[in-house]
TORKOL-4160 file (C-alpha; in steps of 0.2 Angstrom, whole numbers, padded with zeros to 4 digits, m for minus):
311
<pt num="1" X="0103" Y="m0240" Z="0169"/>
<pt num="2" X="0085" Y="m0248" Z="0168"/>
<pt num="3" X="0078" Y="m0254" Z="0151"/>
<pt num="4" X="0067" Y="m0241" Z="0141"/>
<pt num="5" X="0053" Y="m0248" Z="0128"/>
<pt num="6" X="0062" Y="m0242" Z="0112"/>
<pt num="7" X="0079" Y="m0250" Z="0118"/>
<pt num="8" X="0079" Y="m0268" Z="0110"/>
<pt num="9" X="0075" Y="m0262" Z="0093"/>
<pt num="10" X="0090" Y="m0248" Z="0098"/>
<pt num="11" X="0100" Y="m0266" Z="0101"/>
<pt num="12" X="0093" Y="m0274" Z="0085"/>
<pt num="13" X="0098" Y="m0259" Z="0076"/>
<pt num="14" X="0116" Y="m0260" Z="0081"/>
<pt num="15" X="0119" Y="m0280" Z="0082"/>
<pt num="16" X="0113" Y="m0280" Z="0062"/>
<pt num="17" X="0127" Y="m0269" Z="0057"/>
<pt num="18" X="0140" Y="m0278" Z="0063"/>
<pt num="19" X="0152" Y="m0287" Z="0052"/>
<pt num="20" X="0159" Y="m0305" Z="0050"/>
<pt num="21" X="0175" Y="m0298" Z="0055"/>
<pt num="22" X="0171" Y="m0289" Z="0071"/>
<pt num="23" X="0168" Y="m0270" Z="0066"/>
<pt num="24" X="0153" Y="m0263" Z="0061"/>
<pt num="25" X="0146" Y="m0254" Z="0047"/>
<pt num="26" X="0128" Y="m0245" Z="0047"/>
<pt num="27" X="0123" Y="m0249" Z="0028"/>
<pt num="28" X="0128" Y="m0267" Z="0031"/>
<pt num="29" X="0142" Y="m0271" Z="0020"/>
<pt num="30" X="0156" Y="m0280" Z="0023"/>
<pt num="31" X="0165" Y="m0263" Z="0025"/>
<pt num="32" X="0169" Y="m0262" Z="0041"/>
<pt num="33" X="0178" Y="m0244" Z="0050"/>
<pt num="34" X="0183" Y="m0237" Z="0066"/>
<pt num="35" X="0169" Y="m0224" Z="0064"/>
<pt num="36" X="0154" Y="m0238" Z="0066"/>
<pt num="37" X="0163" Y="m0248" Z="0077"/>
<pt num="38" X="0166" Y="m0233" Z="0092"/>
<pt num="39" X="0147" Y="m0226" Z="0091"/>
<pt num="40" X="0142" Y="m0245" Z="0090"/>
<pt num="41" X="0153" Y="m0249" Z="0105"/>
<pt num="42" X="0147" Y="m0232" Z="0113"/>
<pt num="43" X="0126" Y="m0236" Z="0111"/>
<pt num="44" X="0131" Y="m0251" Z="0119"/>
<pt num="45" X="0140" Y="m0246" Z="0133"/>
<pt num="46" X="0127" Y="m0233" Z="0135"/>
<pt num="47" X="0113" Y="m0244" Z="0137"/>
<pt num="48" X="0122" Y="m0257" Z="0148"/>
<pt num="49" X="0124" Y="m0270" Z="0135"/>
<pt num="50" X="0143" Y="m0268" Z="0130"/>
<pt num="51" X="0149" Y="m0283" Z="0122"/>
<pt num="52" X="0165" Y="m0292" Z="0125"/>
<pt num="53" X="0170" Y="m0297" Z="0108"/>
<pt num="54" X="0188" Y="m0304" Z="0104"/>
<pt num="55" X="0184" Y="m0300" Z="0086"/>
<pt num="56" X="0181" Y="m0282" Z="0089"/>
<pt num="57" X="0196" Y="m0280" Z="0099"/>
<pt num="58" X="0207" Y="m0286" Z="0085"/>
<pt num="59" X="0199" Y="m0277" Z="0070"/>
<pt num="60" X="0204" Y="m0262" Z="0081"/>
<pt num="61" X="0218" Y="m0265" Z="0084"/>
<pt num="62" X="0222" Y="m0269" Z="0066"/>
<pt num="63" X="0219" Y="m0251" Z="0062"/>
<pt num="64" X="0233" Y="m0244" Z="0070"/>
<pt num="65" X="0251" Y="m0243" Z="0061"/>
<pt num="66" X="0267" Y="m0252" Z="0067"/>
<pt num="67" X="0274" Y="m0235" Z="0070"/>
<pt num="68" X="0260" Y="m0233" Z="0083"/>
<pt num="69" X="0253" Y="m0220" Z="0070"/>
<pt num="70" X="0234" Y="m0218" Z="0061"/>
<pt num="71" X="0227" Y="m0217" Z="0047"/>
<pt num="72" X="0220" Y="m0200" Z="0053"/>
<pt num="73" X="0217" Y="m0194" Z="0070"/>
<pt num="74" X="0199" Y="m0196" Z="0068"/>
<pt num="75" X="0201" Y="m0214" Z="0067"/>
<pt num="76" X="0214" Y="m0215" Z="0082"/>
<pt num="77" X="0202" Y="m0205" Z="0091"/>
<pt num="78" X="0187" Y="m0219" Z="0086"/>
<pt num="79" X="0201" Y="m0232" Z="0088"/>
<pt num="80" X="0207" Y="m0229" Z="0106"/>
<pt num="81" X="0189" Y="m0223" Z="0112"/>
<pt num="82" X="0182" Y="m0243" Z="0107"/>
<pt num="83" X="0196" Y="m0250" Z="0115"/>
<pt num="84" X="0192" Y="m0241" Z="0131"/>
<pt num="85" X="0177" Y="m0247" Z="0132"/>
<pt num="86" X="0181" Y="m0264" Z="0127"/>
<pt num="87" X="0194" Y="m0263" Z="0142"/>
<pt num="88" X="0210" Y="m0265" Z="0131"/>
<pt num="89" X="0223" Y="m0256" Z="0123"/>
<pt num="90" X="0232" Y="m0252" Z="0108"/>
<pt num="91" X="0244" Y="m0262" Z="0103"/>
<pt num="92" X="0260" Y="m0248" Z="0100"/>
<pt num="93" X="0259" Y="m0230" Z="0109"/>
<pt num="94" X="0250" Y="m0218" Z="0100"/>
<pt num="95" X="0256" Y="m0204" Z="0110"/>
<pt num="96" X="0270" Y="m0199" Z="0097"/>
<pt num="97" X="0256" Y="m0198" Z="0084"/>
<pt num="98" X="0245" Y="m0188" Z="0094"/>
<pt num="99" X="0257" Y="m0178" Z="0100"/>
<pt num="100" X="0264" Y="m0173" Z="0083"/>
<pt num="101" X="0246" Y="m0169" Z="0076"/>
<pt num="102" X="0242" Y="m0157" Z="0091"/>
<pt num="103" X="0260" Y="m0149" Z="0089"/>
<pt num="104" X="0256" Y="m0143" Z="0071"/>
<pt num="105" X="0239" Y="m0134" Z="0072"/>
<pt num="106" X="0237" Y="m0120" Z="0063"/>
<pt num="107" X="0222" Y="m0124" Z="0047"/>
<pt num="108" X="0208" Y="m0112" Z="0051"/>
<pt num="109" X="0199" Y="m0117" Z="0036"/>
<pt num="110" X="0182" Y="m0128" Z="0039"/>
<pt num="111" X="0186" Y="m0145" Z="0033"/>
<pt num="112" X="0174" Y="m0150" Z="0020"/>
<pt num="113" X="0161" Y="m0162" Z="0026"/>
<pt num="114" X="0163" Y="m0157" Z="0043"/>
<pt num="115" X="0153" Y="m0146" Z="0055"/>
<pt num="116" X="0168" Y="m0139" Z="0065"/>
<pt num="117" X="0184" Y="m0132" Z="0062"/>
<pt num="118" X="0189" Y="m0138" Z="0080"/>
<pt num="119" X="0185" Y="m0157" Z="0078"/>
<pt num="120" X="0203" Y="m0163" Z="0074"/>
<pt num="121" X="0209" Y="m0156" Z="0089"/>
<pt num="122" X="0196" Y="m0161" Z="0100"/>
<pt num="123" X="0199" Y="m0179" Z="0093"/>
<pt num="124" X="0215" Y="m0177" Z="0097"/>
<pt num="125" X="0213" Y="m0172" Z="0114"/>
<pt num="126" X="0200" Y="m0185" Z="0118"/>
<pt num="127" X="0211" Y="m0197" Z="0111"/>
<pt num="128" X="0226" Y="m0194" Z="0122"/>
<pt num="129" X="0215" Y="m0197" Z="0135"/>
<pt num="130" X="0209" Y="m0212" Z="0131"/>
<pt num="131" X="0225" Y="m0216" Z="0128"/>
<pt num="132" X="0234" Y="m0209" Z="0146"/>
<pt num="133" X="0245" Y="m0200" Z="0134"/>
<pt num="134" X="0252" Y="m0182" Z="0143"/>
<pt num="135" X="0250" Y="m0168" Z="0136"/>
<pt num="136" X="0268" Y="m0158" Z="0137"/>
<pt num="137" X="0266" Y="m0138" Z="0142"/>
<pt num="138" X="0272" Y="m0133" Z="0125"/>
<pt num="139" X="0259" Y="m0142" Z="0116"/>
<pt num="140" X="0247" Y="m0137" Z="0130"/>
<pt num="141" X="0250" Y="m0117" Z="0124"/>
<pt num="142" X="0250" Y="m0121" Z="0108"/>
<pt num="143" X="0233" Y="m0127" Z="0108"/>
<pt num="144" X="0226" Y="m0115" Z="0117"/>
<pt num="145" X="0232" Y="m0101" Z="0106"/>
<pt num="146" X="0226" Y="m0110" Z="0091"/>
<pt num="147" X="0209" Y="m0112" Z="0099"/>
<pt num="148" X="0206" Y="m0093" Z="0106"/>
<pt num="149" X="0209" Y="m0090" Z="0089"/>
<pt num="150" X="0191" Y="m0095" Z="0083"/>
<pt num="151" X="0183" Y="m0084" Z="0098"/>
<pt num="152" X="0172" Y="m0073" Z="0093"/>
<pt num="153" X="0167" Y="m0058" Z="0105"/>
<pt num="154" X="0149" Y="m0063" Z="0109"/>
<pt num="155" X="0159" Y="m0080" Z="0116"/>
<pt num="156" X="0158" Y="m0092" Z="0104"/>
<pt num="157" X="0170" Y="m0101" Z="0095"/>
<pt num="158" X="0166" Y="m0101" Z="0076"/>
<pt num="159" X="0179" Y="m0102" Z="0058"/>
<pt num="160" X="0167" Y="m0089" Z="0054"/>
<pt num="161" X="0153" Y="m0086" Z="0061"/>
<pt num="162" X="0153" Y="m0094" Z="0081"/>
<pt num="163" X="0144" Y="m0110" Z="0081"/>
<pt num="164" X="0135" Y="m0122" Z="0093"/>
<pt num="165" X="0145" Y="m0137" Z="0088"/>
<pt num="166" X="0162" Y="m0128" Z="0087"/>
<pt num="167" X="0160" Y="m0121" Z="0102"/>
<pt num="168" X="0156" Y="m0135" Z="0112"/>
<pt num="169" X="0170" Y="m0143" Z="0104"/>
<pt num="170" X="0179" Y="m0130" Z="0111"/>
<pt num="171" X="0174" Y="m0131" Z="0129"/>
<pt num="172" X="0177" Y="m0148" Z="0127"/>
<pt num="173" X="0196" Y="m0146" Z="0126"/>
<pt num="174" X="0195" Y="m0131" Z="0138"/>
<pt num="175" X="0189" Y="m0141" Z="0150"/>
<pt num="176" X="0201" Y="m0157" Z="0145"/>
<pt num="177" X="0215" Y="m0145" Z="0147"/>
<pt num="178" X="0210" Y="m0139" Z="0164"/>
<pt num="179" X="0207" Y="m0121" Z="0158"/>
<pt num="180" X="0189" Y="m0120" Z="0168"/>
<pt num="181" X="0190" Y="m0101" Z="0168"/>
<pt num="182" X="0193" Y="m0098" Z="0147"/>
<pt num="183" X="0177" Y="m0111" Z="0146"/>
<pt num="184" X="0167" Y="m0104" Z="0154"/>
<pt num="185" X="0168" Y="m0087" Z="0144"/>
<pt num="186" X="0156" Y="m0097" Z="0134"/>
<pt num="187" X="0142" Y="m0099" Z="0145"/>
<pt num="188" X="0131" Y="m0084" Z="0138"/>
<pt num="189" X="0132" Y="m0090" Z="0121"/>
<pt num="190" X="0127" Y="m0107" Z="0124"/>
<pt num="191" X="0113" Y="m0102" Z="0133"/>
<pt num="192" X="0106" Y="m0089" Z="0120"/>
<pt num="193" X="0105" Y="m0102" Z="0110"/>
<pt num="194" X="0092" Y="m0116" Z="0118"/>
<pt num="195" X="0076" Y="m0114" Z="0111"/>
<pt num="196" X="0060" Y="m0123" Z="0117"/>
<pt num="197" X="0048" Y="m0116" Z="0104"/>
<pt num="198" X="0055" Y="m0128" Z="0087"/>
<pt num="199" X="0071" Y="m0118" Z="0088"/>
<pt num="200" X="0081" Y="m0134" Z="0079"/>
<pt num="201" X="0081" Y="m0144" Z="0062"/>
<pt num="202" X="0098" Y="m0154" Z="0065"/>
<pt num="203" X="0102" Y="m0167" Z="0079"/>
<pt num="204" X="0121" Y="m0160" Z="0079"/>
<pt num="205" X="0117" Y="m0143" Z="0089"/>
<pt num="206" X="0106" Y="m0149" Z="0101"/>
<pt num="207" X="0118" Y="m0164" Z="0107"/>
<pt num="208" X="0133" Y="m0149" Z="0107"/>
<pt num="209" X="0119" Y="m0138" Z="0118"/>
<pt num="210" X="0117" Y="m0152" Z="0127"/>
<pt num="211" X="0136" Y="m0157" Z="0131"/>
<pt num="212" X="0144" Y="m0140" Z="0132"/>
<pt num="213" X="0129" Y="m0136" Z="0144"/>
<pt num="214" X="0135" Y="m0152" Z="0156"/>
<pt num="215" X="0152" Y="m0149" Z="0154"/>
<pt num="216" X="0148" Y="m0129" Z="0162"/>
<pt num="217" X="0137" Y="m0135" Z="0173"/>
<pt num="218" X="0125" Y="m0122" Z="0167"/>
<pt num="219" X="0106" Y="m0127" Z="0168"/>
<pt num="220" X="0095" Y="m0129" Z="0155"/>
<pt num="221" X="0079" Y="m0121" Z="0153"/>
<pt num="222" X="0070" Y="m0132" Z="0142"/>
<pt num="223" X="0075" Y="m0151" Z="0145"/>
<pt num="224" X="0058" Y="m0159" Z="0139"/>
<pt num="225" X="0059" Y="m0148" Z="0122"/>
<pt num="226" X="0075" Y="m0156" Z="0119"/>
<pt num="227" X="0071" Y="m0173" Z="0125"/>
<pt num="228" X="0056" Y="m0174" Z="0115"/>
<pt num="229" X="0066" Y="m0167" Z="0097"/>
<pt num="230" X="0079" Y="m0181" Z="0100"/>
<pt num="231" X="0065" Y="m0192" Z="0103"/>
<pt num="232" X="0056" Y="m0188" Z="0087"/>
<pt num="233" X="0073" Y="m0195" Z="0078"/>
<pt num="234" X="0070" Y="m0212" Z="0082"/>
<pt num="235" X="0068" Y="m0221" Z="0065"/>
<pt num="236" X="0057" Y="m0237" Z="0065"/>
<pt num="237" X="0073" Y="m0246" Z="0061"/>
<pt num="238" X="0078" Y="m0244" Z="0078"/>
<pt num="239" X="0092" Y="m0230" Z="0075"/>
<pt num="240" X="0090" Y="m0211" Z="0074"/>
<pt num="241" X="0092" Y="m0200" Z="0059"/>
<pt num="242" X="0097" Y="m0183" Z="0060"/>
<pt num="243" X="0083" Y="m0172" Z="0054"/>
<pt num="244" X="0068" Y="m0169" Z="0060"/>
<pt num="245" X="0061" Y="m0170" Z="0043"/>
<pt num="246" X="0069" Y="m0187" Z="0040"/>
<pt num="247" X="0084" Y="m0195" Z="0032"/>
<pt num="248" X="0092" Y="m0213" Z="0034"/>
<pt num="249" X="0097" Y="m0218" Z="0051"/>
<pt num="250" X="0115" Y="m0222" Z="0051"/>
<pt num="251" X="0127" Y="m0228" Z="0069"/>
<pt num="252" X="0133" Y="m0210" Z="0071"/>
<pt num="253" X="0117" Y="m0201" Z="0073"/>
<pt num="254" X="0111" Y="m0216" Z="0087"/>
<pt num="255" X="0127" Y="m0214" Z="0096"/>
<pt num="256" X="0122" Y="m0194" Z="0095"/>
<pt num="257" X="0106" Y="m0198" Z="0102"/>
<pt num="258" X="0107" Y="m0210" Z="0113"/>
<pt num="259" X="0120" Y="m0200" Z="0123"/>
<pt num="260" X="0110" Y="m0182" Z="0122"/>
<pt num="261" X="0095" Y="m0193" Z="0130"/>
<pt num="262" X="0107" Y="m0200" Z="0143"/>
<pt num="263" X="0116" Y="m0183" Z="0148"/>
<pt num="264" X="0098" Y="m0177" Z="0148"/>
<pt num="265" X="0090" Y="m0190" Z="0161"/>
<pt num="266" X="0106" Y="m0183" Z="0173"/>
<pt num="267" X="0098" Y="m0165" Z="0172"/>
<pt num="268" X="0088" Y="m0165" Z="0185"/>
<pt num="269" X="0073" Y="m0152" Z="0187"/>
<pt num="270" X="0059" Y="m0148" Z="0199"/>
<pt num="271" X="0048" Y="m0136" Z="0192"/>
<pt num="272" X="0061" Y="m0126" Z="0183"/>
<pt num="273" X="0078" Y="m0126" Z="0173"/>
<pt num="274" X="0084" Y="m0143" Z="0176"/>
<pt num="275" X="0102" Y="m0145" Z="0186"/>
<pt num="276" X="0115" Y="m0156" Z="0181"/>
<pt num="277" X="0118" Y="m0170" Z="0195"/>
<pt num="278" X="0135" Y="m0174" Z="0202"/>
<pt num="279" X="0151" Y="m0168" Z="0196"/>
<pt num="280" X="0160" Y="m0166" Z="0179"/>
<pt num="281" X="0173" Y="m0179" Z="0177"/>
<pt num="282" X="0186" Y="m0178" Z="0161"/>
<pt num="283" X="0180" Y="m0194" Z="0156"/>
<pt num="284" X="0160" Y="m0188" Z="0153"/>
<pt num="285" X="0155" Y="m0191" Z="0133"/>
<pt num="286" X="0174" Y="m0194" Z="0129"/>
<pt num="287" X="0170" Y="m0211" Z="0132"/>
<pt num="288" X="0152" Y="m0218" Z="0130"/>
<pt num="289" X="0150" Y="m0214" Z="0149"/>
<pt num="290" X="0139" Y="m0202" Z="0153"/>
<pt num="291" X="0132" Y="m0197" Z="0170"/>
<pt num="292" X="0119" Y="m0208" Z="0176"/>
<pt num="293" X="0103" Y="m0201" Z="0181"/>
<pt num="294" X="0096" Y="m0200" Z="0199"/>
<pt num="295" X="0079" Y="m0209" Z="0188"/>
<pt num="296" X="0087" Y="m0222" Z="0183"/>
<pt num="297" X="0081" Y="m0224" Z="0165"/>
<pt num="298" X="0080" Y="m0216" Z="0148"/>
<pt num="299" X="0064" Y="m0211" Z="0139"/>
<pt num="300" X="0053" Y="m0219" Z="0129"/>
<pt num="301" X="0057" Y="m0214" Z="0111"/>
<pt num="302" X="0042" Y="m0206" Z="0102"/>
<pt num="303" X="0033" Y="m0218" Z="0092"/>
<pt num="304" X="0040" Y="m0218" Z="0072"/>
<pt num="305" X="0029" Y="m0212" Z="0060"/>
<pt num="306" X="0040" Y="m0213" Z="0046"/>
<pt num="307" X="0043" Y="m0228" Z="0033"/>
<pt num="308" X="0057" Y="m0239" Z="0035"/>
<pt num="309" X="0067" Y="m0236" Z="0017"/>
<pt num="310" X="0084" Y="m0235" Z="0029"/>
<pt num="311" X="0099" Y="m0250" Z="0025"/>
């Protein structure tokens, strides 16, 4: 992937947040976690820069338990995804961990804090595959029930009402789980919901438009809108923030970014809704690895005209 202009203060960003120690931390304290360290890792990989860094490797791997276990599955999921891209592995098998998280689904409640009901098990899922772990039939039904259970009739997946980023959490995992068919069901209600006219507030919705759109193979109507909302997040910090009316840029938010513009150089248009180029693979945005673009380079991110008050 070629350079774009905005892309060493995207590197400077990231290389200042990393930590004596090997992890990262986006308001630079010697706090490191598995969070900053995989969306890090991931803007790195993105942009053809990813390190190899001993130090890294071993503060991830120190994160996992003797038992092969996690703190959570957020952080095995953060965990095994930085060591795939680092080309390593963990150091005991996570697969009885994972496999015992996805085995006992059943909260449909929204975990505070977070935007999706589905995220656990769509860590989960990502993170046996990273790990090559397999996914037994049983567990396999199980997750499907628990996951049609958040459908909603217009096709969205939703703990109450159907959202964009629960839903393409949940055609992640569809897809993952080679269940094509049940996916696509959601195809209409992704596609009601892009909106080139100022439609969006929050970076989230937009990067799930954008990845449950790749993952369908279902065009999009307005790529330049979206490119150019994504672009208007770049901080003069060199990271993204998440709103369009501001905030403090933080590792998540770049990683967020950076990958919605790299899945958007691969859509491909000619006068009308763009077309994604080549084929979905299980590994797209489960890794840092997203398709790359027949242009061969991002955008340039839209000049910053906020202050820099961000760590």
């Amino acid at each position: 992937m070629e350079l774009f202009p905005g892309r060493p203060a995207v590197l400077r960003y990231i290389s200042d947040r990393r930590c004596d120690g090997g992890g990262y931390c986006f308001y630079r304290l010697p706090e490191p976690n598995a969070g900053d360290t995989r969306h890090a890792l991931t803007v790195h990989a993105l942009l053809g820069t990813a390190p190899v860094d001993p130090e890294t490797v071993s503060f991830l791997q120190s994160l996992q338990r003797p038992d092969g276990g996690f703190s959570s599955v957020f952080v095995a999921n953060h965990v095994l995804a930085g060591l795939a891209l680092l080309g390593k592995e963990p150091v005991h098998d996570p697969g009885p961990f994972l496999l015992s998280h996805l085995a006992a689904l059943g909260d449909r409640e929204l975990p505070p804090e977070q935007l999706s009901a589905l995220e656990g098990v769509r860590a989960a899922v990502d993170a046996c595959q990273h790990a090559g772990t397999v996914i037994d039939d049983d567990t396999r039904d199980g997750i499907l029930r628990h996951l049609l259970s958040f459908r909603h009739p217009v096709g969205g997946f939703g703990a109450g009402l159907p959202t964009l980023v629960e839903t393409a959490d949940a055609v992640r995992v569809l897809v993952l789980l080679g269940q094509r068919n049940l996916a696509e069901k959601a195809s209409s209600f992704v596609m009601m919901h892009e909106n080139s006219r100022d439609g969006f507030i929050f970076l989230e919705p937009v990067a799930a438009l954008v990845r449950a759109s790749r993952l369908l193979r279902q065009p999009l109507r307005h790529p330049d809108s979206l490119r150019s909302f994504v672009l208007g997040l770049h901080h003069c910090s060199g990271g993204f923030v998440r709103s369009r009316y501001g905030g403090s840029p933080t590792l998540e938010y770049t990683h967020l970014a950076i990958e919605t513009l790299a899945l958007l150089n691969g859509c491909r248009a000619s006068g009308g809704p763009c077309r994604w180029g080549g084929a979905v693979h299980q590994h797209d945005m489960a890794d840092g690895r997203a398709p790359h673009s027949a242009h061969g380079s991002l955008p340039s991110p839209a000049p910053a005209s906020r202050s820099c008050h961000a760590p």
